[in-house]
C-alpha positions as CSV (number, residue, x, y, z in Angstrom):
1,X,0.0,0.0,0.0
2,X,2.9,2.3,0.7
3,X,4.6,1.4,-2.6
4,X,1.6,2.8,-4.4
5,X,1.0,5.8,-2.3
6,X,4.1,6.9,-2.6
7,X,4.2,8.0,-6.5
8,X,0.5,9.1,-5.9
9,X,1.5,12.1,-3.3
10,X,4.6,12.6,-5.1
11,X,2.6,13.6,-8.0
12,X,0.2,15.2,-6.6
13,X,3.1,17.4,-4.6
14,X,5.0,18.3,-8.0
15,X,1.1,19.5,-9.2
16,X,0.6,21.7,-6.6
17,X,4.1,23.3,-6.1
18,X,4.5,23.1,-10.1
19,X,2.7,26.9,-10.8
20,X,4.3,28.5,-7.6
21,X,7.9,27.5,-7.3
22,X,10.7,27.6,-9.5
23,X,13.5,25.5,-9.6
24,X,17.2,26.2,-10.0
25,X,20.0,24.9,-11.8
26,X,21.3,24.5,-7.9
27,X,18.6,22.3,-7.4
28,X,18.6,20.1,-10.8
29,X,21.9,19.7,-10.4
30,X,21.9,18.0,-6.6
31,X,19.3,16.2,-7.6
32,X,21.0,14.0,-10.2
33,X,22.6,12.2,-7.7
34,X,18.9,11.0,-6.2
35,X,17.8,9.7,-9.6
36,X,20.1,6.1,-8.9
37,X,17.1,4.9,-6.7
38,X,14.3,2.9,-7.9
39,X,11.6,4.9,-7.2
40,X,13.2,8.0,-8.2
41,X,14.2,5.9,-12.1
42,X,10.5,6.2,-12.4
43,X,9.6,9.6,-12.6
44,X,12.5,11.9,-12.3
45,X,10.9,15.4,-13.2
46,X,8.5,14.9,-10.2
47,X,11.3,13.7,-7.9
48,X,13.0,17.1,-8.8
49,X,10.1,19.4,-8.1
50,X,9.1,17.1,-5.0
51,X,12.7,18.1,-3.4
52,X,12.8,22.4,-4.3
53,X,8.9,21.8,-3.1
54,X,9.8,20.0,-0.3
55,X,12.8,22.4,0.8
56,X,10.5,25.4,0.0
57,X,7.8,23.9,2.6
58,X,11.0,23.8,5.5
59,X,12.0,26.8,4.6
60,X,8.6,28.8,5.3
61,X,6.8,26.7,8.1
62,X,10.1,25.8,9.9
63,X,11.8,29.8,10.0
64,X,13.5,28.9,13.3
65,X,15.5,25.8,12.5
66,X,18.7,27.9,11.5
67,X,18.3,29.8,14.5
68,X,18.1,26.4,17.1
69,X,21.0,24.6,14.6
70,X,23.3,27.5,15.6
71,X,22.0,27.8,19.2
72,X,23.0,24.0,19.5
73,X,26.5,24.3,17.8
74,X,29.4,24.5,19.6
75,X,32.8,24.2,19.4
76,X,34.9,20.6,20.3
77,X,36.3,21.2,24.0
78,X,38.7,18.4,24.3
79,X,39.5,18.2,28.4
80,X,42.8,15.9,28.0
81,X,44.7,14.3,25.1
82,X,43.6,10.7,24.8
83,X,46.5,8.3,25.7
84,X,48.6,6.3,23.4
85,X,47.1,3.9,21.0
86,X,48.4,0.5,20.9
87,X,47.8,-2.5,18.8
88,X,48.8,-5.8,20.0
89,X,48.7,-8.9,17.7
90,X,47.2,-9.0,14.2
91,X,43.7,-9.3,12.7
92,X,44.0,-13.6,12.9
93,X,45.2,-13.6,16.2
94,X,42.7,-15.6,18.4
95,X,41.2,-13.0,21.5
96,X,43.1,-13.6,24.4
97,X,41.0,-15.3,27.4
98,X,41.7,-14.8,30.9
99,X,42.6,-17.5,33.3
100,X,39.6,-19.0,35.3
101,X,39.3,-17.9,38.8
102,X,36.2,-18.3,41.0
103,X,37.6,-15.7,43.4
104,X,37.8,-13.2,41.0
105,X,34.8,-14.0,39.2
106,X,31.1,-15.6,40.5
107,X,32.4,-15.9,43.8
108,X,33.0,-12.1,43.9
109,X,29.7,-11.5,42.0
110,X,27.4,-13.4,44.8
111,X,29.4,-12.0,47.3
112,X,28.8,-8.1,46.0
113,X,24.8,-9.3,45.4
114,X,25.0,-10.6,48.9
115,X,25.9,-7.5,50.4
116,X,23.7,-5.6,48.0
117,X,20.9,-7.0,49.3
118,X,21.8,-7.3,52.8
119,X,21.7,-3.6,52.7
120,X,18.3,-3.5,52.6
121,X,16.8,-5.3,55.6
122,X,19.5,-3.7,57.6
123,X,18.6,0.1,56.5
124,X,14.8,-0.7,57.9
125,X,15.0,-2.6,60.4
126,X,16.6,0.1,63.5
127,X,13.5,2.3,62.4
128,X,11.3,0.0,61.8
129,X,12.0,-1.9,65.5
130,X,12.3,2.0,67.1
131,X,15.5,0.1,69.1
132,X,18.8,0.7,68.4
133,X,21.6,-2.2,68.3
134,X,25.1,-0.8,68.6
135,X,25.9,-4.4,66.8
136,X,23.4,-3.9,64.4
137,X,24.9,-0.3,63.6
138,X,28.3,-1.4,62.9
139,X,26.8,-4.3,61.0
140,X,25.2,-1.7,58.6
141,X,28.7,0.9,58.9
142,X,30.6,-2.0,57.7
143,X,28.7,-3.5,55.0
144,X,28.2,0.0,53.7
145,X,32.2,1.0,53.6
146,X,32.8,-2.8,51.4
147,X,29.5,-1.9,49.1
148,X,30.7,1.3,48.6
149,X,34.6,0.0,47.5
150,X,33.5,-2.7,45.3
151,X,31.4,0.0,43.6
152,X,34.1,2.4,43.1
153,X,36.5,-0.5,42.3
154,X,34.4,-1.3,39.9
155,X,34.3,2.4,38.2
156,X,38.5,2.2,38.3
157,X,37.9,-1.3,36.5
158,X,35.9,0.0,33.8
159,X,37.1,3.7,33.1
160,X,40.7,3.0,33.3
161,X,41.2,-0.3,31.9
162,X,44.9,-2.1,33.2
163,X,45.7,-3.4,29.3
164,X,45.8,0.6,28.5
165,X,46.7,2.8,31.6
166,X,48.1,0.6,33.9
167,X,49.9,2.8,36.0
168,X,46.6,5.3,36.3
169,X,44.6,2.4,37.3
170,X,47.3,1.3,39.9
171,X,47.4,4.6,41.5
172,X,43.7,5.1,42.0
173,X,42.9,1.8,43.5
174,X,45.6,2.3,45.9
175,X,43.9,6.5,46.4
176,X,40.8,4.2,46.9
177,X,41.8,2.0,49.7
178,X,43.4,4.8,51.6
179,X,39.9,6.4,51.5
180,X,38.4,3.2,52.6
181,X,40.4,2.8,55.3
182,X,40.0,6.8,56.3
183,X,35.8,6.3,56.1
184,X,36.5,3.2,58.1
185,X,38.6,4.7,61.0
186,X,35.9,7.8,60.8
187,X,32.5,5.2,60.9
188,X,34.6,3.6,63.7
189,X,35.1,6.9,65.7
190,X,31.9,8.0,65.2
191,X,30.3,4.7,66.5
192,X,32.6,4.1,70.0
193,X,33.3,7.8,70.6
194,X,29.3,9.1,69.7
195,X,26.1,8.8,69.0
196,X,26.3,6.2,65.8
197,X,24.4,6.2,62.0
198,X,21.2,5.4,63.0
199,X,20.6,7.6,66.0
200,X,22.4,10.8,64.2
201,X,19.7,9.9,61.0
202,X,17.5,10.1,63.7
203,X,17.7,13.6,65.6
204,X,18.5,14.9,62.1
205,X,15.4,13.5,60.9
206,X,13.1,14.7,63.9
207,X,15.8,18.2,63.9
């Protein structure tokens, strides 16, 4: 059906833009290019006339697109170089495949879900129970501070792969235990030396 609708309205567009629009040698000329297609092979004096008739429509019920298209174009900002490209092996060279390790691998996965989910009983439960467990408290501090390392390690992994910046990647995961261990030593503090997570939520939720 669309097959044969198609040269219908493109005649019927050349008829009506055919008395009110003129066409250029511009136009004839980047049109030659279209006539390779099928549908164009059979009728090209329409396809022409469809094309100024169809630019002419843009032009008058669309006067702001010029003015958005150069609202929206900017300049490239490149923040820093990109780092040196390397090609290792050839195009018939098999993809290399990493060693199986559980540790590194499902094990580590169930053991991230674990947590993940253990996160969630453990955020309801001091408010939901209106008693607070000092046990339960540094249950939640220190499932939070792992969750929280594996996630980031995770962003290192990713973003800064070791087969192309091994040295950057090095010297962030060790920037992101020394924060671990500093958030640690501060949940720690806070916990012995005050009031703990869940009753400083509280007062600052009832503040």
């Amino acid at each position: 059906m669309a097959a044969i609708m198609r040269p219908q309205m493109l005649r019927q567009t050349c008829a009506a833009a055919a008395g009110t629009r003129f066409i250029s040698s511009a136009a004839l000329a980047s049109s030659r290019a279209a006539w390779q297609t099928p549908l164009v092979q059979q009728c090209k004096p329409q396809s022409i006339v469809a094309k100024t008739a169809r630019s002419a429509f843009v032009r008058e019920r669309l006067p702001t697109v010029s003015k958005v298209a150069a609202f929206h174009t900017s300049r490239k900002n490149q923040l820093l170089p990109p780092p040196a490209q390397r090609i290792t092996g050839g195009v018939n060279d098999p993809a290399p495949v990493l060693p199986a390790d559980p540790v590194h691998g499902n094990y580590h996965w169930d053991f991230e879900r674990i947590i993940a989910v253990s996160l969630i009983p453990l955020t309801i439960a001091p408010f939901a129970s209106g008693s607070l467990n000092p046990l339960l408290d540094a249950t939640f501090c220190g499932l939070i501070v792992i969750h929280s390392h594996f996630g980031f390690e995770s962003c290192i992994t990713d973003y800064f792969p070791k087969w192309r910046v091994p040295n950057t990647q090095r010297a962030l995961k060790w920037v992101l235990n020394g924060f671990t261990l500093l958030v640690a030593y501060g949940l720690y503090e806070f916990e012995t030396n005050d009031v703990g997570v869940t009753e400083a939520v509280t007062r600052v939720w009832k503040a």
